[in-house]
C-alpha positions as a printed NumPy array, in Angstrom:
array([[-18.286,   1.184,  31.426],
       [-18.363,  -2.592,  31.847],
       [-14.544,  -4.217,  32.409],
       [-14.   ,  -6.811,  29.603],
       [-13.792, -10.35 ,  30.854],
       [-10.913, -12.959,  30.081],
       [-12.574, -14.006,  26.896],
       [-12.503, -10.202,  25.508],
       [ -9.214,  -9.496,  26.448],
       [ -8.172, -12.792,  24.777],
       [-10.092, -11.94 ,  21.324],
       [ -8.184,  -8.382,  21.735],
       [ -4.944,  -9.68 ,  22.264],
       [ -5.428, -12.033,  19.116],
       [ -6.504,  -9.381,  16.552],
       [ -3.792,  -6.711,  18.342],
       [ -1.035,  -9.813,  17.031],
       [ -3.258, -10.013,  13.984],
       [ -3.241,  -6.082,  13.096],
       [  0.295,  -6.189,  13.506],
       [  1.377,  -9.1  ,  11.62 ],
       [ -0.551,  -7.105,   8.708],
       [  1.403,  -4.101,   9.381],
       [  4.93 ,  -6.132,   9.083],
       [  3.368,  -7.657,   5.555],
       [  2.358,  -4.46 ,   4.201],
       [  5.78 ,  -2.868,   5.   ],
       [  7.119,  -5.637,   3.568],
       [  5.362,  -5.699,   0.498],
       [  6.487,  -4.103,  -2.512],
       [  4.139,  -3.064,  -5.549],
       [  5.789,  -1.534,  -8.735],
       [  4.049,   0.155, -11.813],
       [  5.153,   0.735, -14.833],
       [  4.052,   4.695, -16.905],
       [  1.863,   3.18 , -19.679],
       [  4.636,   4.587, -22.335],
       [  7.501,   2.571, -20.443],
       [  9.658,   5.566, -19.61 ],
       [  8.944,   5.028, -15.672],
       [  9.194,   2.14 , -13.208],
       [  7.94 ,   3.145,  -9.525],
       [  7.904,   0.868,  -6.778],
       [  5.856,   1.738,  -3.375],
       [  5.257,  -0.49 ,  -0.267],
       [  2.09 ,  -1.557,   0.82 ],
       [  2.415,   1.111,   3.419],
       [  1.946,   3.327,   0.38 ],
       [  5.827,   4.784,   0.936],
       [  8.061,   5.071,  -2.096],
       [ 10.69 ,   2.631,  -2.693],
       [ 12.286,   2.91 ,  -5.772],
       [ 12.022,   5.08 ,  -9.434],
       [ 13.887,   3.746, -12.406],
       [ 13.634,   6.087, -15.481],
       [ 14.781,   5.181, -19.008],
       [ 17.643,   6.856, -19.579],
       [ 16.088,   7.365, -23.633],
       [ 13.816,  10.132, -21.733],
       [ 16.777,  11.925, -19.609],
       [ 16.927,  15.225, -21.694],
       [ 14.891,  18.418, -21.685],
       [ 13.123,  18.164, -25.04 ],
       [ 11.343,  14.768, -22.964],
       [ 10.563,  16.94 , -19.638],
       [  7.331,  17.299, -19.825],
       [  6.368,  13.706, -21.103],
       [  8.768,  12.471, -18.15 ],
       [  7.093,  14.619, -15.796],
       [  3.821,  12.598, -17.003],
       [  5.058,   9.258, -17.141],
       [  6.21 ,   9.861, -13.242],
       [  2.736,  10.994, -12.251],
       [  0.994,   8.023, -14.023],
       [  3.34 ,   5.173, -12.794],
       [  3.068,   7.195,  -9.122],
       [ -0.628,   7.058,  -9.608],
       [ -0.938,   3.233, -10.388],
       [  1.135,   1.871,  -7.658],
       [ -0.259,   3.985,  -4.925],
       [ -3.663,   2.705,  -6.043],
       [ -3.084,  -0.855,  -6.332],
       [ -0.979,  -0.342,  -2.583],
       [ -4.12 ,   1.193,  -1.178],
       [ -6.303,  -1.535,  -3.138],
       [ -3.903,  -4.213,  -1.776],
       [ -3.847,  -2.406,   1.739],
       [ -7.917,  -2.38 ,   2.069],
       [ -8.063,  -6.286,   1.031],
       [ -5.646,  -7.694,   3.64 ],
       [ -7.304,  -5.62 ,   6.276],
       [-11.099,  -6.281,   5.549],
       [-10.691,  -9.766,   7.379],
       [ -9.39 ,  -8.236,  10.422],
       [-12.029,  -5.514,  10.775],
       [-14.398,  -8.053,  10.424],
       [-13.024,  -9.942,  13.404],
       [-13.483,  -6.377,  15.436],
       [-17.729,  -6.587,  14.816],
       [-17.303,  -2.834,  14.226],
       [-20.759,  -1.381,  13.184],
       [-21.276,  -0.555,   9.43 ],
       [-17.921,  -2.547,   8.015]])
C-alpha cells in the first residue's frame, strides 16, 4: 500500500476538521414536530437523539390514550425524518470532498 504524501495527509486533515465541525452542528441542532392533531410537540437533534416531548395537557386522561399514543408516534416519526433528511444534506458536501466511488 502506497504511503500518502504531504498533499493527502493535508486534504485528510481538512475534511477530518470538516466531518467534525458537522458533527458539533448536528448535535447542536434541534428539529421539533408537531402530531398533525396538535396534541404532541417532539423535539430531536440532528444526531437523531430525543430532546424534548411537550403534550397538551387537554389529552392527559385515559379515554385520550390511544389517540395520544398516536399523536406521539406521528410527531416521533416527522422529526426523526426531517433529522435524518437534514443529517444526509449537510453531509453530502463532505463525502463529495472524500471522491468515494458511487456517492
Amino acid at each position: 500500500m502506497a504511503v500518502p504524501n504531504f498533499g493527502q495527509m493535508k486534504e485528510l486533515y481538512a475534511l477530518q476538521k470538516k466531518a467534525k465541525q458537522l458533527q458539533k452542528e448536528l448535535k447542536d441542532m434541534e428539529i421539533e414536530a408537531v402530531s398533525t392533531g396538535g396534541e404532541v410537540t417532539v423535539v430531536v437533534s440532528g444526531e437523531m437523539k430525543m430532546v424534548s416531548v411537550d403534550i397538551n395537557p387537554e389529552y392527559l386522561n385515559t379515554e385520550n390514550k390511544t389517540k395520544l399514543e398516536n399523536a406521539i408516534k406521528d410527531a416521533v416519526g416527522q422529526a426523526m425524518g426531517r433529522a435524518q433528511t437534514e443529517s444526509a444534506t449537510r453531509m453530502q458536501p463532505l463525502l463529495k470532498d472524500m471522491n468515494l466511488p458511487g456517492m
